[in-house]
C-alpha positions in Angstrom: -211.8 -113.5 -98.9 -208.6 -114.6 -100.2 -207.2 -117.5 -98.1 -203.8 -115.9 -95.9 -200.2 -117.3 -98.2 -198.4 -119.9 -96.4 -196.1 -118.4 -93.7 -192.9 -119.9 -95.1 -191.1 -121.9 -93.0 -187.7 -121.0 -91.6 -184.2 -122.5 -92.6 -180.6 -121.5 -92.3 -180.8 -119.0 -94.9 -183.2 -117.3 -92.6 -181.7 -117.2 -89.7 -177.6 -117.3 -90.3 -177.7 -116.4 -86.6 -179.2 -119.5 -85.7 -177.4 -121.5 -87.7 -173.9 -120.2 -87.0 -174.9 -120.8 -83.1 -175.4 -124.3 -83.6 -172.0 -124.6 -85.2 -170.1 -122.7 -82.7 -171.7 -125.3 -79.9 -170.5 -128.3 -82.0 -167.4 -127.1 -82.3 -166.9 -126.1 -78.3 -168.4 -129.5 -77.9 -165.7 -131.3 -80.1 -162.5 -129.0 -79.1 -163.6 -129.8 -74.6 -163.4 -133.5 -75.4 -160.3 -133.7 -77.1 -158.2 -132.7 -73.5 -160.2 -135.5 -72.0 -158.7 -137.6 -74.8 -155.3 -136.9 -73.5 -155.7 -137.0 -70.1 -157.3 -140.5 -70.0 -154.9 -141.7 -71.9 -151.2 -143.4 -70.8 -148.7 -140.7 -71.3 -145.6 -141.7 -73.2 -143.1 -138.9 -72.2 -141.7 -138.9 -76.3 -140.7 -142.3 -75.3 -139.4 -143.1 -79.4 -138.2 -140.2 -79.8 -135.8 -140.3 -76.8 -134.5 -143.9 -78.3 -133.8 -141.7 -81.5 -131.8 -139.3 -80.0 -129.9 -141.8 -77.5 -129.5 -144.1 -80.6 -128.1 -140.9 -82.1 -125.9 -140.0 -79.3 -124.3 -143.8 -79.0 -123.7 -143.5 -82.8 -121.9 -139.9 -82.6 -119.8 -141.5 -79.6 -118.3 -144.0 -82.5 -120.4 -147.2 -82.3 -122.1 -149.2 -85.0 -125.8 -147.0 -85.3 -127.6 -151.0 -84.9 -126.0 -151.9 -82.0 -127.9 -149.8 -80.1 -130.3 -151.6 -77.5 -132.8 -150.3 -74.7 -134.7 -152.8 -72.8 -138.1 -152.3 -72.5 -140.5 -154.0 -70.0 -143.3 -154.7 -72.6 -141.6 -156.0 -75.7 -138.3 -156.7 -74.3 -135.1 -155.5 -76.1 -136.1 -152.2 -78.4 -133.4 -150.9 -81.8 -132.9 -148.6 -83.7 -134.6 -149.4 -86.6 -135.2 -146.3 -89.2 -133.1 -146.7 -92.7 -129.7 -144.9 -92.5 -131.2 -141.2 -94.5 -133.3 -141.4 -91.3 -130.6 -141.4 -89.2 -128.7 -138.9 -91.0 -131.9 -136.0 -90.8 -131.7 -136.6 -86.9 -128.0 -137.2 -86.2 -128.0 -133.0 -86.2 -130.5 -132.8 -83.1 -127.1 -134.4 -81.3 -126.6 -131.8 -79.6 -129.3 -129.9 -78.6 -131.2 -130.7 -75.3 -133.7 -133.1 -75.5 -136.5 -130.7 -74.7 -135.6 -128.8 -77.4 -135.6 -131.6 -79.6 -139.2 -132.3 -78.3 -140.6 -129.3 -78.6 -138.9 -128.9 -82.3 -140.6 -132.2 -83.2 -144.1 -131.2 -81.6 -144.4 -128.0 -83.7 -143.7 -129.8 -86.8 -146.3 -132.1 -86.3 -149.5 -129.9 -85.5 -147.9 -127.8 -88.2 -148.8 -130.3 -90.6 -151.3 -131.9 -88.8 -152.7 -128.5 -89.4 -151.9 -128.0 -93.3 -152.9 -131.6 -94.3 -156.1 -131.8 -91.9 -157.4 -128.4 -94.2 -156.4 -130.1 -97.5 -158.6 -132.8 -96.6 -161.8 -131.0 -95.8 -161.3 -127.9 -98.2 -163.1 -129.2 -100.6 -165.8 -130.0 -98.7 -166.3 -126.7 -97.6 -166.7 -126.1 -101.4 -168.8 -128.5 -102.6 -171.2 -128.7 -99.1 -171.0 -124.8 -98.5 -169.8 -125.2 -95.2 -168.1 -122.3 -93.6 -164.4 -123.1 -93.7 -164.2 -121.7 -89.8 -166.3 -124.6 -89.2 -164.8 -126.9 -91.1 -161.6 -126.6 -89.9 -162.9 -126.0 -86.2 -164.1 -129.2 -86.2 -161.7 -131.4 -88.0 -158.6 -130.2 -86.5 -159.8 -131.0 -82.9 -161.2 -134.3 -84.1 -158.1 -135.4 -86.2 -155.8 -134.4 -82.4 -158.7 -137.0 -80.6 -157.4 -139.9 -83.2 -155.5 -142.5 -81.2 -153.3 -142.6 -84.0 -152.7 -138.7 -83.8 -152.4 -139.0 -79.5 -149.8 -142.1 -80.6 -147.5 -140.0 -82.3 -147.8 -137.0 -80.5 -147.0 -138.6 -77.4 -144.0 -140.9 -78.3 -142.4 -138.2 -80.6 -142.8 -140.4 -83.9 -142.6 -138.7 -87.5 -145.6 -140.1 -89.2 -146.9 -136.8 -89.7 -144.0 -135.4 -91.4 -144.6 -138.5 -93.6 -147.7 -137.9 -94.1 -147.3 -134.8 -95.4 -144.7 -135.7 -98.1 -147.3 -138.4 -99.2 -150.7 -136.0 -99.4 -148.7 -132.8 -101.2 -147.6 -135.8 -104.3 -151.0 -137.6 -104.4 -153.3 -134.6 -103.9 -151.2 -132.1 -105.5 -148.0 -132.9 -107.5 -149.4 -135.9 -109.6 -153.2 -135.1 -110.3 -151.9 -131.7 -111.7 -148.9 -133.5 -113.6 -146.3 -131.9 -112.2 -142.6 -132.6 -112.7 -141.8 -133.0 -108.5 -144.8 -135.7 -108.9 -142.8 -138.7 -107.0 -140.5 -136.5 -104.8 -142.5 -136.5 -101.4 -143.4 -140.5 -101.8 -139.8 -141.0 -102.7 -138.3 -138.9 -99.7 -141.2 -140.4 -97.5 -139.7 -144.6 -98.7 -136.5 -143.1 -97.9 -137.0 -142.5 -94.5 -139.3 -144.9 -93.4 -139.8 -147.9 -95.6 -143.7 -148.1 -95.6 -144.3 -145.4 -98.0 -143.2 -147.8 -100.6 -146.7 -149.2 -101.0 -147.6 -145.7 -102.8 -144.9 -146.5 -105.2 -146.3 -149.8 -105.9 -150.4 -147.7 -106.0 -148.8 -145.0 -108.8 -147.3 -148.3 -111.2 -150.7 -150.1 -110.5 -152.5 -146.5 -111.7 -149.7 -146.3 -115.1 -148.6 -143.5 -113.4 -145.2 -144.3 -115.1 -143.0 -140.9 -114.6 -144.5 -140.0 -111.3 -143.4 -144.0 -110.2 -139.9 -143.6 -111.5 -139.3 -140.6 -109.7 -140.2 -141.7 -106.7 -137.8 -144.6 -106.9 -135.2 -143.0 -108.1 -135.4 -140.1 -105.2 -135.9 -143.0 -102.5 -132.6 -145.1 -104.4 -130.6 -141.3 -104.6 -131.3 -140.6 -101.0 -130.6 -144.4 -99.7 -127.4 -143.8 -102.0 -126.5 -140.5 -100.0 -126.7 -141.8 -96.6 -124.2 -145.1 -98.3 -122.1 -142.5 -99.5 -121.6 -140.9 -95.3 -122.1 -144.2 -93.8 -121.0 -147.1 -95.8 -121.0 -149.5 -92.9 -124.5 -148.9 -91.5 -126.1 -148.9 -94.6 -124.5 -152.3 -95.5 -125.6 -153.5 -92.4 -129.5 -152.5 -92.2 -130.0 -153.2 -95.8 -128.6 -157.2 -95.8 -129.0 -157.4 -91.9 -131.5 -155.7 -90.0 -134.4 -155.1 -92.4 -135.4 -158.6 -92.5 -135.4 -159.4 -88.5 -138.8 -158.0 -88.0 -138.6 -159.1 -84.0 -136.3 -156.0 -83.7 -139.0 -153.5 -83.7 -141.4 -155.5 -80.8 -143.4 -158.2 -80.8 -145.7 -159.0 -83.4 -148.6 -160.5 -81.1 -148.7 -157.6 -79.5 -152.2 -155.8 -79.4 -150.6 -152.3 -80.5 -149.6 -154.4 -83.5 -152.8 -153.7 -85.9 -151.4 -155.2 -89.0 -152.8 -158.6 -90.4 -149.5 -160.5 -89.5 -150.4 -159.3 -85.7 -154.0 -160.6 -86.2 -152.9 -164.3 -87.0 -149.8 -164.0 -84.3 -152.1 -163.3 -81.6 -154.1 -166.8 -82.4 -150.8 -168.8 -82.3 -148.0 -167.2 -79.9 -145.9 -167.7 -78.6 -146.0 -169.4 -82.2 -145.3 -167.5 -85.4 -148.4 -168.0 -88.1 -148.2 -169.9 -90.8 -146.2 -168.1 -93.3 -147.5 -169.5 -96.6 -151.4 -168.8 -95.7 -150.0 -164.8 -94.3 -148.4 -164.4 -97.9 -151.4 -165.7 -99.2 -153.9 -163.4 -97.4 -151.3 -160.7 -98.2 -151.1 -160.8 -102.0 -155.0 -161.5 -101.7 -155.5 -158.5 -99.8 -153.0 -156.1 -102.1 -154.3 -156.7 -105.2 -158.1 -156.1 -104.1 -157.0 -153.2 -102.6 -154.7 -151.6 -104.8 -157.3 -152.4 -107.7 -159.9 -150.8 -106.1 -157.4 -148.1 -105.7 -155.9 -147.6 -108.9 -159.8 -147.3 -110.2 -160.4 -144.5 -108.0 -157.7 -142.4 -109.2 -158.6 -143.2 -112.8 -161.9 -142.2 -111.6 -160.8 -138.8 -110.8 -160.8 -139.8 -106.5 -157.3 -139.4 -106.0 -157.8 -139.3 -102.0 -159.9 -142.9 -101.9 -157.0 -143.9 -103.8 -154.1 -143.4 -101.6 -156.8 -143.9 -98.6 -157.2 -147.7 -99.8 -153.7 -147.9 -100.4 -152.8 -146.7 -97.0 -154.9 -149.3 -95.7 -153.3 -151.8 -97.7 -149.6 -150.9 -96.3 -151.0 -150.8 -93.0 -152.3 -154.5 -93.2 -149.8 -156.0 -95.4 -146.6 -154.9 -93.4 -145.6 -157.3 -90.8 -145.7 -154.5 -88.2 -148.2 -151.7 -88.1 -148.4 -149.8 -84.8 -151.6 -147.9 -84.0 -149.9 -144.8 -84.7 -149.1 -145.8 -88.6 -152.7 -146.1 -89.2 -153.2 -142.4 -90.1 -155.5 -143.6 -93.0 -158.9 -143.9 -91.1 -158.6 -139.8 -91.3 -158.8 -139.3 -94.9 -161.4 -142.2 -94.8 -163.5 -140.8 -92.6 -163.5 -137.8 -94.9 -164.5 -139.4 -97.8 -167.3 -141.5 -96.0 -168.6 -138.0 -94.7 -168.6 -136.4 -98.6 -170.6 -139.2 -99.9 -173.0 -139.2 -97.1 -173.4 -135.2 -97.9 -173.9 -135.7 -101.6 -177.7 -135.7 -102.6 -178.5 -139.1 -103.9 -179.8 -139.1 -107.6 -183.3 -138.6 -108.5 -183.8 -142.0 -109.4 -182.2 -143.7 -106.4 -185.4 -143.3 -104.2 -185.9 -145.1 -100.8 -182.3 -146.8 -101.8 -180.1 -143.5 -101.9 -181.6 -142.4 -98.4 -180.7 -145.6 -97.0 -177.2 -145.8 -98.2 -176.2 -142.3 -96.8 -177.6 -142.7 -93.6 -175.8 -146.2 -94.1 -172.8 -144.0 -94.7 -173.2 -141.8 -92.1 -173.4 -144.4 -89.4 -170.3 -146.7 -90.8 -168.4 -142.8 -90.6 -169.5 -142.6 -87.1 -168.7 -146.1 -85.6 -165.2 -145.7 -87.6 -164.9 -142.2 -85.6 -165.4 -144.0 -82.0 -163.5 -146.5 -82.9 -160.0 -144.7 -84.1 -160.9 -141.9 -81.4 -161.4 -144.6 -78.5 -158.8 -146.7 -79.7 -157.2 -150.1 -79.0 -154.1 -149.6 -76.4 -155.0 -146.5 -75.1 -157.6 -147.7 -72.5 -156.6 -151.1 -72.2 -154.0 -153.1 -70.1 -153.2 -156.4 -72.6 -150.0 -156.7 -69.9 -146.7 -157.8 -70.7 -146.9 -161.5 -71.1 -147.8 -164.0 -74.4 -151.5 -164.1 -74.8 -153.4 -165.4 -77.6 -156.6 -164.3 -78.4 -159.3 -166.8 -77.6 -162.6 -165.3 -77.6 -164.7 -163.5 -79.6 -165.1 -160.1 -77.9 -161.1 -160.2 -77.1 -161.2 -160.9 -81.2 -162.9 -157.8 -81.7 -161.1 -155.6 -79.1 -157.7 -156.4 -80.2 -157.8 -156.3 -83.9 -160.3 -153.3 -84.3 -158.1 -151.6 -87.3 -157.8 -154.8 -88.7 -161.2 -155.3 -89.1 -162.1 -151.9 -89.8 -159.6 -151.4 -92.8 -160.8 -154.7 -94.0 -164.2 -153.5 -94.1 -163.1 -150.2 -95.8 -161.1 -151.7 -98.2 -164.2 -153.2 -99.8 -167.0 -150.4 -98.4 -165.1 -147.0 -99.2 -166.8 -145.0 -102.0 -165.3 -144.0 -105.1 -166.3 -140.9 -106.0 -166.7 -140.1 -109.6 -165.7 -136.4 -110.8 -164.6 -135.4 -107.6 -163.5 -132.1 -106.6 -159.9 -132.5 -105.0 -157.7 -129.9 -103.5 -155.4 -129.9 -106.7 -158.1 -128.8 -109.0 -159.2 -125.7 -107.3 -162.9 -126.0 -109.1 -166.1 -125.1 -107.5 -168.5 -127.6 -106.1 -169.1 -129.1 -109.6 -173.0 -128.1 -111.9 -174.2 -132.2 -111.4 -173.6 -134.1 -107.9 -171.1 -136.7 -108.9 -172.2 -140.5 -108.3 -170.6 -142.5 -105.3 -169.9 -146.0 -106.2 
């Protein structure tokens, strides 16, 4: 008799049920945790935002905008310290209440926590057929568990509105050529300084128009708000851009920029400012190399992820809610670890995505858990003098150190602005 054919053995094809239950657990999983997030955590009560509006207020009643002062038990005396077009956007939420203002503020940033969360794991939904319900079921609640995310949520801050201007001109405007490529980066410098790196990533890249526009919409805008206030803008640009002590201290755990690593081995000291510049020109051109090949490479979001990374360790101050850019890396660490390895690779391809995988999950605990949220590093001077309290305090340091050097660059990718199907050859990571 004819030996029985092989009962074939089941897999998500056969059984969609199945698989779309394991899903929806994974995502009920992931969306509980993220209240737990917010509860643990040390509310802020829009504390920035309510120095925005009483900065604004002060500067309606007639005094100089940079005058205004509000003590604060952690990092004594606390400015206003946005450019002067910054000021001019808020100056008009004078006169509402401030819970208005809140709640006006709130909505704008899950909206576009929202809309740049989706660009970011469309096209893996494409490329990894992954239901998009899923996709963004998961990554939305996630993205809201980021310390960086709770950060800005909870003091009110406008890095999400930034970040939006940045993603629509390096994912959209400038890989498809488009004439507005510049205009978010440029609006984006204009209102809050840091954004300038991406000008600096698009010469690095020869992106030549998209470069000039974006300087000449951050000089037009800085030009406007001369134009209304001639005084304050005279002021911040010759005055109060160069006292960095204005915005808090710099040894400050909260402080995850390289400046704030080497300040908490010598405070009350400052570091050494030659070796800083040093470490800082070292640590731009790697960076921005690395990212100007990725976007020559076709991987415009490792390119303004690296560059991101670069701001945030180059600027004297990065709080923990600038570092948005562990988001879009975790993304790209996740895509690479999905890609099927090439036939040749072997023992080696395994290794490297599971490598992947498990560098995309400790990044994940890290950003999620944080590094002021669950700790008291009190109000006084304290330098750092062990190893663990090395490690605890300067986790994004070390982390976008490590991803500066460790983020793949993936060839032919499929970004948002091309609107291609998962592509007929996996691409190669490098």
């Amino acid at each position: 008799m004819p030996a029985d054919p092989p009962v074939p053995s089941a897999t998500d094809e056969d059984d969609p049920g199945g698989r779309t239950a394991r899903l929806v657990v994974a995502m009920v999983v992931v969306i509980a945790l993220v209240p737990l997030s917010y509860l643990l955590d040390t509310p802020h009560n829009f504390f920035d935002l309510k120095i925005y509006m009483s900065a604004m207020e002060w500067w309606a009643d007639g005094h100089p905008l940079y005058d205004y002062v509000q003590a604060d038990e952690l990092q004594g005396e606390l400015y206003f310290t946005y450019p002067p077009f910054a000021a001019l956007l808020l100056r008009p939420f004078t006169g509402l209440k401030i819970g208005y203002t809140i709640a006006i503020f709130t909505i704008l940033s899950l909206a576009a926590l929202v809309a740049t969360t989706w660009w970011l794991v469309k096209p893996l939904t494409v490329r990894h057929r992954l239901p998009w319900w899923f996709a963004a079921g998961l990554a939305i609640p996630l993205v809201l568990a980021v310390e960086s995310t709770r950060e800005t949520l909870t003091f009110g801050q406008i890095n999400m509105l930034l970040v939006t201007l940045i993603l629509a001109d390096l994912l959209f405007a400038v890989p498809r050529g488009s004439r507005w490529s510049g205009v978010g980066i440029g609006l984006a410098t204009a209102l809050k300084l840091y954004p300038g790196i991406f000008i600096v990533y698009l010469l690095a890249a020869r992106k030549w128009r998209a470069a000039l526009v974006a300087s000449a919409t951050a000089a037009g805008a800085t030009l406007l708000a001369a134009a209304i206030a001639p005084g304050d803008s005279w002021r911040f640009w010759t005055h109060e851009l160069w006292l960095t002590d204005r915005v808090g201290r710099p040894d400050y755990t909260g402080n995850q920029s390289l400046f704030g690593l080497l300040s908490r081995f010598t405070t009350p000291g400052r570091p050494n400012q030659l070796l800083w510049a040093l470490l800082v020109a070292i640590i731009a051109g790697y960076g921005l190399w690395r990212a100007a090949r990725a976007m020559r490479a076709g991987d415009h979001l490792s390119g303004l992820t690296l560059t991101g990374l670069v701001g945030a360790l180059v600027s004297p101050i990065t709080w923990t809610h600038h570092v948005y850019w562990f988001i879009p890396a975790l993304v790209v660490l996740v895509d690479a670890a999905l890609r099927r390895p090439e036939p040749t690779s072997g023992v080696t391809g395994r290794r490297r995505r599971i490598g992947l995988l498990a560098f995309a999950l400790l990044l994940a605990t890290g950003i999620v858990y944080g590094v002021v949220s669950f700790y008291d590093w009190g109000v006084e001077f304290d330098r750092t003098d062990t190893a663990s309290e090395f490690l605890l305090r300067n986790v994004y340091v070390l982390f976008a150190l490590l991803l500066l050097v460790l983020l793949p660059i993936r060839a032919e990718s499929t970004e948002p602005s091309t609107g291609t199907n998962t592509p007929r050859h996996e691409p190669s990571v490098r």
